[in-house]
N, C-alpha and C positions, 0 to 999 in steps of 0.2 A: 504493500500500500504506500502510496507519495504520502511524504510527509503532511499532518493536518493543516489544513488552511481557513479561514475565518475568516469572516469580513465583520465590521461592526458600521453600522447606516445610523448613528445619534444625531437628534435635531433636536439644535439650541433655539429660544426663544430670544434670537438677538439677527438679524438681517440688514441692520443697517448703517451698521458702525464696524466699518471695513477692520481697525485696529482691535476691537473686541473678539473678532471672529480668530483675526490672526492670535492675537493673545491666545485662545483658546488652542487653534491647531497647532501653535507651535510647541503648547505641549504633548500631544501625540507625536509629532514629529522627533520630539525626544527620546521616545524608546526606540532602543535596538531592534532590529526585526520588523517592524512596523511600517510598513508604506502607504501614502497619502494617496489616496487616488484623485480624491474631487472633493470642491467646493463649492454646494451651490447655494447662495442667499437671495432671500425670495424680499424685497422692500415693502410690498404688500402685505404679504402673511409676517412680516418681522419675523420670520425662521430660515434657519440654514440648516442647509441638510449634508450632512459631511461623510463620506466614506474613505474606513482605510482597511485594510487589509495584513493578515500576519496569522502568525502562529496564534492557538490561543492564548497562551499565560502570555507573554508582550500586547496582544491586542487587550486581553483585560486590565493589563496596566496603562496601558495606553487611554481606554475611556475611562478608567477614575480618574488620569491625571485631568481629563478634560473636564470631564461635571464636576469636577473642586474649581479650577479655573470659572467654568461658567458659574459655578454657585458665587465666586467674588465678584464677578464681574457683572453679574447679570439681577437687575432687581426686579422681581415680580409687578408690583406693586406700579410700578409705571412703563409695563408692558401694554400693549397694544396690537392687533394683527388682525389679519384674516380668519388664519386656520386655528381651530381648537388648540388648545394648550392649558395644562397646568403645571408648568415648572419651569426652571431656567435650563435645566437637561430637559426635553419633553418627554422623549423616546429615549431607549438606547439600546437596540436591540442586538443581537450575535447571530449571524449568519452562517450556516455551514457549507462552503467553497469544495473543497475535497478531503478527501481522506481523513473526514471526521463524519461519525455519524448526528443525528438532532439526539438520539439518545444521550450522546458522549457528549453532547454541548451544552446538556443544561446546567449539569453541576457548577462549570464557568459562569456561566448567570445569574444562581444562585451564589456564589462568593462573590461576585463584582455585587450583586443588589445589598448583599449583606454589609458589604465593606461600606458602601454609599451610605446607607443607615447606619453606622457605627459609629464611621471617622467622620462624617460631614453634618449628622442629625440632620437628613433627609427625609421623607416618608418613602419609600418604596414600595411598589405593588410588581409584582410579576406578572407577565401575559404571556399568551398563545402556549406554548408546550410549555414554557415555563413555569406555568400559573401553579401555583398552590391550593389556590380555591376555583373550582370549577366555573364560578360565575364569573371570573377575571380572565376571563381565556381573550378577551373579545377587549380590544381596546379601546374599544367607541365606550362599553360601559366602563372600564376603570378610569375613562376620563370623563365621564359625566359630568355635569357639573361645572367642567373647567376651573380654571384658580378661582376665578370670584365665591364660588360653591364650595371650596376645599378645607376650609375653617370648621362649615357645619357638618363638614361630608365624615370627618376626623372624629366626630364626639358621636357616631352612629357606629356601635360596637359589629357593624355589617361591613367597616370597611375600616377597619383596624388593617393598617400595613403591614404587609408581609418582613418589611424588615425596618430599621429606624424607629424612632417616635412617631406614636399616636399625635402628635401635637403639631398645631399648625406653626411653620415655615414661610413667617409671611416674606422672606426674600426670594427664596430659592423657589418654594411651592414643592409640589412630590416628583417624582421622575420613576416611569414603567422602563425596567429592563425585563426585556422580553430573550427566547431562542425561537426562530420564526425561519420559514422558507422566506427566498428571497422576492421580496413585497415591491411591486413595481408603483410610484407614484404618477401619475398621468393625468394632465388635464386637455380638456378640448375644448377649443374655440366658437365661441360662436359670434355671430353676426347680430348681438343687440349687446345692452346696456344693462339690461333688466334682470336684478339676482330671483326676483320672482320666478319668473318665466324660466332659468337656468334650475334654479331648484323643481322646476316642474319636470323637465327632460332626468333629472338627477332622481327623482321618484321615481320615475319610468323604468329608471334601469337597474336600481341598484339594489341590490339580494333584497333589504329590509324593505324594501317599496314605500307605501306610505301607507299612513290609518286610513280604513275603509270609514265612510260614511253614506248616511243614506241620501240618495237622490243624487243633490248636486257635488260633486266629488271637492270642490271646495267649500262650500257654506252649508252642506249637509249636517246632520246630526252624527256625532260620531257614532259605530257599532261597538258594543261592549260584549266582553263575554260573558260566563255566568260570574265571576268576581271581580266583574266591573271593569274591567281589563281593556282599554282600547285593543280592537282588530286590526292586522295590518295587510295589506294585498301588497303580496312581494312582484318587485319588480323583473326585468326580463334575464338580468344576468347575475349567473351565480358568482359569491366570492368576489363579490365587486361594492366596496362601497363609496358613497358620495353623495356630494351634496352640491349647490348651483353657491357663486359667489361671483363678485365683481372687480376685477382686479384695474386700480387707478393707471399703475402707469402702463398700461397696456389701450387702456381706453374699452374694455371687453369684459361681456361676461365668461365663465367656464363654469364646464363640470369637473368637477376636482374629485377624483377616482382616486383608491387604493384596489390594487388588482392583487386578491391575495393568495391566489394561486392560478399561475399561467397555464396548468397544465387542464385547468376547469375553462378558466376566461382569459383568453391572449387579449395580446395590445388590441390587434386587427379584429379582431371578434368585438372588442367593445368601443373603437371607434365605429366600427360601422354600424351598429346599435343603436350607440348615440349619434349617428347622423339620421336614421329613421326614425327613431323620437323623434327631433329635434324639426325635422323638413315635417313631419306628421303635426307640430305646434303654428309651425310656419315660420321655423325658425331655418337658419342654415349655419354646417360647421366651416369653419374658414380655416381653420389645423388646428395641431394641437402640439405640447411639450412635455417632454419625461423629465419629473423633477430628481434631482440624482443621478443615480446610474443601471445601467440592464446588461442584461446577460445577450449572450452574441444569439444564443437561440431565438430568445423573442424576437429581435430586429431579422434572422434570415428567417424565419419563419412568416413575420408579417409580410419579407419579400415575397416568399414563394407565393405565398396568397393574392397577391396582386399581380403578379405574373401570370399563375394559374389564370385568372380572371381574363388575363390580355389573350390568351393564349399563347404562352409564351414556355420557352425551356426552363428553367430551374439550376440548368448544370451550367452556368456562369459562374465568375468570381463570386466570392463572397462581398469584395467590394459594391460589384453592381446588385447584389441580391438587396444591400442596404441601400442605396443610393433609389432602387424603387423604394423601399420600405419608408424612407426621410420622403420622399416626395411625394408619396399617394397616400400617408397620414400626416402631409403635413406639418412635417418636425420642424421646419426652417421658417415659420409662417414666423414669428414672434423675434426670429434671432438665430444666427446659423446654429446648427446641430455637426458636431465633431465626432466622428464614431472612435476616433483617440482615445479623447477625454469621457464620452460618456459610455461608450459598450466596457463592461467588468473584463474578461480576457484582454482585449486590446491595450488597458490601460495597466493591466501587472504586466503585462509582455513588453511594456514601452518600459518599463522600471527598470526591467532585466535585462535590458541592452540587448540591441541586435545580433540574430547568429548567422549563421551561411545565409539560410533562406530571404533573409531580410535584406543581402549584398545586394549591390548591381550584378552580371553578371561579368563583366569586365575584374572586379573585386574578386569573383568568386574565383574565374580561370587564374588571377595572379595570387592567389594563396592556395593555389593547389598546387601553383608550380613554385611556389617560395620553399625553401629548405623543413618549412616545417614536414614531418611526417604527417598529420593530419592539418585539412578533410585528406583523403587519401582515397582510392579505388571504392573504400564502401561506400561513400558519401556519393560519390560520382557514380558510382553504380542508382543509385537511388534516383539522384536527380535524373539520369537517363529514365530511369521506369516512370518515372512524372513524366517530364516530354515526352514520353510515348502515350502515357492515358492520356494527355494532354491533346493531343494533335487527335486522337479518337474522339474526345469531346469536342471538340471544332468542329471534326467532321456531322456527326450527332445535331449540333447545334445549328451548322448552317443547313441540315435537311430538313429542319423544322420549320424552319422560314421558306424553302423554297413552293414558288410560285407554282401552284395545283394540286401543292400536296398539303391542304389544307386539315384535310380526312385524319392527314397522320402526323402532327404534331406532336401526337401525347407520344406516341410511338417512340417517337427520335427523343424528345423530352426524358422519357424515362430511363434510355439511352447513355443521354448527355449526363443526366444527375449519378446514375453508375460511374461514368469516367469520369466525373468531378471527385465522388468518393474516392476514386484512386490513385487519383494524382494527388488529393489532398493527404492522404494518407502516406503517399510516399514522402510528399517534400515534409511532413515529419520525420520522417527515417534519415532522411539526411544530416540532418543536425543529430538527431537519434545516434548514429552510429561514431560519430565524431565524438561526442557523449560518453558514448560507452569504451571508447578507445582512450580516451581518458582519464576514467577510472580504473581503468587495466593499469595505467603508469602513476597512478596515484599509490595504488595497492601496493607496485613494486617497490614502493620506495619507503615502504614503511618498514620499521625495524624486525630483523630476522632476530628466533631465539635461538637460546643454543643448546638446549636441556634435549633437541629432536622431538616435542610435544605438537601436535597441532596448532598452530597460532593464528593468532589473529591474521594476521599479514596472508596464512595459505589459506584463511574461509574466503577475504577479500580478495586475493587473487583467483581462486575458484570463482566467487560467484559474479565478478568483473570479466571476465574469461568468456563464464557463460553468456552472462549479456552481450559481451560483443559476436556471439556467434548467433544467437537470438535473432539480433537486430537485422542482419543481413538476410536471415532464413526467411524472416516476414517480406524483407523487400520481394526475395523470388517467390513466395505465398501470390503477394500482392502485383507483382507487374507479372504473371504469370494469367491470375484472374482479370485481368484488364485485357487479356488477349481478346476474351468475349466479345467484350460491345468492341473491339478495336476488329477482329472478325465481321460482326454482322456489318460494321459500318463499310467498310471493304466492299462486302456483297449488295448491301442494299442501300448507303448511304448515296448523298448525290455523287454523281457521276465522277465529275472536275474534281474533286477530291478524293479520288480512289488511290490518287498514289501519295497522299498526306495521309490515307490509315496503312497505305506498304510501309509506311518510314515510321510509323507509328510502332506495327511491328516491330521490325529491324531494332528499335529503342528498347523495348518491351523486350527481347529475344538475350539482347547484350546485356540488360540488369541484372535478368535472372543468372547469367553466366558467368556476369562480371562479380555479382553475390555469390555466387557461387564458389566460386576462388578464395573468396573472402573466407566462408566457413572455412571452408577446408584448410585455408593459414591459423586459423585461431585454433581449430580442434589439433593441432598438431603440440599444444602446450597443454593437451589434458589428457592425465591416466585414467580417466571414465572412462572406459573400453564402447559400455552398450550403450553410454550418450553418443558417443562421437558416430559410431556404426549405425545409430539410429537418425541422424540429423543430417550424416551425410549421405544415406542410402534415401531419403527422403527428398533433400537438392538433387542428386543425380535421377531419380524418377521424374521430378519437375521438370528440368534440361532437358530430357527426353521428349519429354510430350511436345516444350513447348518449341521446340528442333521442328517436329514433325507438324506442328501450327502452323509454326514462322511459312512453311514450304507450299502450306493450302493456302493464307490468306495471299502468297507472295502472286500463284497462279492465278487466285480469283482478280486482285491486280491489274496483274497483267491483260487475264479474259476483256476486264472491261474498258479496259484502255488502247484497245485494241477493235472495240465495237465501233461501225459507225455508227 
């Protein structure tokens, strides 16, 4: 398993005093381990929404340094905003990124909520998997109320804090630290002024809907249950909530959405929602903005959906898959949208400095040929099996488009997204294998013993060893399965490019061989008899078949190139 990774999304009730904000993240920026992805402050709602990312013990010390910081710096009592709030932290919730589970991330959230009540005399409440008390799960109710309510909320033994004093904090106010799937904030534009009318479209859609009343839905009698309970007719999307507000310096109303689980309600699913409310009011959406940061899924996901819709391939860049996604929701309507700064992978991968894959290619040829021993033959093995899926998806993608063959878009489509997957997959291997050749010479140079015991140094050269034989074995896995669609495209793609899926081959043919190589130099440092005879009996069956491939798609080729 990769080391755990965490994200923490805390939003201070301060957005408009540029040096308070910094005060604040300049102490997260203080722990070791800890990287700052984004800052976003809203002058409207007076919140900023800040995310950083790290291990977990550095990210938990990372958000008390910051809610002590905002508890100094931030005073309740002459806050103001938009959005709900009761405290100078509002939120501060723990994210599980990788190689942690939400099981394994709550007990973190319980010692950061605890510590906040201890050393700061905060009230804390916990939410979502966090929550202690089942009726706190849900963070609309633990923020009932909001600060102005939080004095009377404190002396009701139903909402006694999970950790800190019972007693009101008229500076700080309380702060919910939650462990929560990652919660995407989003609002969308609309084409009036009026928080009425936006709260009406914000009904419409969102899980809790609104109270039923009889007749007229707004000046009706409300419906009670039998213990008096107002009724409520839930709206159209699940895991989605929100409310209509009117944001000054924007000059517009929105719907201000928390989307609490993507895998229920995506972005693209609740924008288009809310534009059929919204066009059903008589209203129109004009875009919309992701407050914080999203995950690379949602934004290619919303692409393919609007591609889908054009009819269009899918097995493009990831670039372009975003570049629809920003312009047919609208992300730029307000103020450009950066997929840098706001997609979560883009923004740890820009931390981590660029590796092969990120060179020019001018960069990459001149450090293969520089004295270093790596990237070396595995690397370049790899990157070949990318340009071969590569040049298969071109072909894939320009038969989609072509003129008559309307019928069979989805065809080549489905095609194209296979040799995206394989090229995308390899140009990981590239750096992949460089990677692993690297810790092979890490291992060597750690100290030998001398007792003749097993040591440390022979598990990490063992399982360094492994890896780099590993790495290569997936390249010929993978540009062996790319022969496929790099086949049918041969046979039945268009015409004029039958000889861009030969050389596609030819790409595809040399990785597997050129990996090939590679095993077989690595398994030559290991006395595993039935690994090595297993791994390499395994590449020489692949080389085989894909020998005998390379010779069919070469002939199909040629057949067509050859047609009048």
């Amino acid at each position: 398993m990769s080391r755990p990774l965490v994200a923490c999304v805390p939003n201070f009730s301060e957005g408009r005093r540029p040096e308070i904000i910094k005060a604040i993240t300049d102490r997260i920026v203080s722990v070791a381990g800890v990287t700052l992805l984004d800052v976003d402050p809203g002058k409207a709602t007076n919140r900023t929404v800040v995310t950083f990312v790290g291990e977990p013990e550095p990210v938990s010390e990372a958000a008390f340094r910051a809610v002590a910081k905002a508890a100094e710096l931030i005073d309740m009592r002459q806050h103001h905003g938009e959005h709900p709030r009761f405290g100078a932290t509002d939120v501060c919730p723990l994210i599980p990124v990788s190689g942690i589970t939400m099981e394994q991330l709550v007990p973190y959230a319980h010692r950061l909520a605890e510590r906040i009540g201890s050393e700061l005399g905060i009230p804390v409440y916990c939410y979502e998997h966090a929550a202690k008390v089942a009726e706190r799960r849900n963070l609309a109710e633990v923020r009932s109320g909001e600060y102005e309510g939080l004095a009377a909320k404190l002396t009701d033994s139903r909402w006694t804090p999970d950790y800190g004093p019972a007693r009101f904090n008229a500076q700080s106010g309380a702060t919910a630290v939650g462990a929560r799937g990652f919660l995407v904030a989003y609002n969308v534009n609309l084409n009036t002024t009026s928080t009425r009318r936006a709260n009406a479209v914000a009904f419409d859609v969102r899980e809790k809907g609104r109270v039923t009343r009889e007749g007229n839905p707004l000046t009706g009698s409300i419906v009670r249950d039998a213990k008096g309970e107002p009724r409520w007719s839930p709206g159209t999307l699940k895991a989605v909530k929100a409310i209509g507000w009117y944001i000054e310096e924007y000059g517009v109303a929105q719907i201000s959405m928390n989307l609490t689980n993507l895998s229920v309600t995506s972005i693209h699913q609740a924008f288009d929602e809310v534009c059929r409310a919204a066009e059903a009011r008589g209203l129109r959406v004009t875009g919309s903005e992701l407050v914080g940061m999203v995950p690379l899924g949602a934004m290619l996901d919303a692409g393919r959906h609007y591609l889908a819709k054009q009819h269009r391939s899918a097995g493009v860049a990831d670039a372009e898959i975003i570049r629809i996604a920003v312009k047919s929701l609208g992300l730029d309507d307000l103020g450009p949208f950066n997929p840098e700064e706001k997609i979560i992978e883009y923004a740890i991968a820009g931390q981590t400095g660029a590796k092969l894959v990120g060179r020019t290619v001018t960069a990459f040829v001149e450090e293969t040929a520089s004295e270093s021993v790596a990237p070396g033959g595995g690397s370049v093995a790899a990157l070949l099996g990318a340009l071969g899926a590569a040049l298969g998806t071109m072909v894939a993608n320009l038969s989609s488009h072509r003129r008559g063959w309307d019928d069979r878009w989805q065809e080549f489509a489905e095609w194209a997204e296979k040799g995206k997957a394989h090229h995308a997959a390899l140009l990981r291997l590239v750096d992949a294998d460089t990677d692993a050749f690297n810790r092979v010479m890490l291992a060597m140079r750690m100290p030998k013993d001398t007792d003749g015991e097993r040591t440390a140094r022979d598990a990490a050269m063992l399982a360094a060893t492994k890896e780099a034989i590993e790495v290569p074995l997936e390249v010929i896995r993978t540009a062996a399965a790319s022969l496929e669609m790099i086949a049918a495209m041969a046979e039945h793609g268009i015409r004029n490019s039958a000889s861009d899926a030969g050389v596609g081959a030819l790409c595809a043919v040399a990785a597997v061989r050129g990996a090939f190589l590679n095993v077989r130099t690595n398994c030559a440092g290991l006395d595993d008899t039935a690994y090595v005879e297993r791994v390499t009996a395994e590449g020489r069956r692949i080389e085989t078949g894909v020998l005998e491939r390379q010779e069919a798609i070469l002939r199909a080729v040629d057949r067509r190139m050859r047609r009048d």
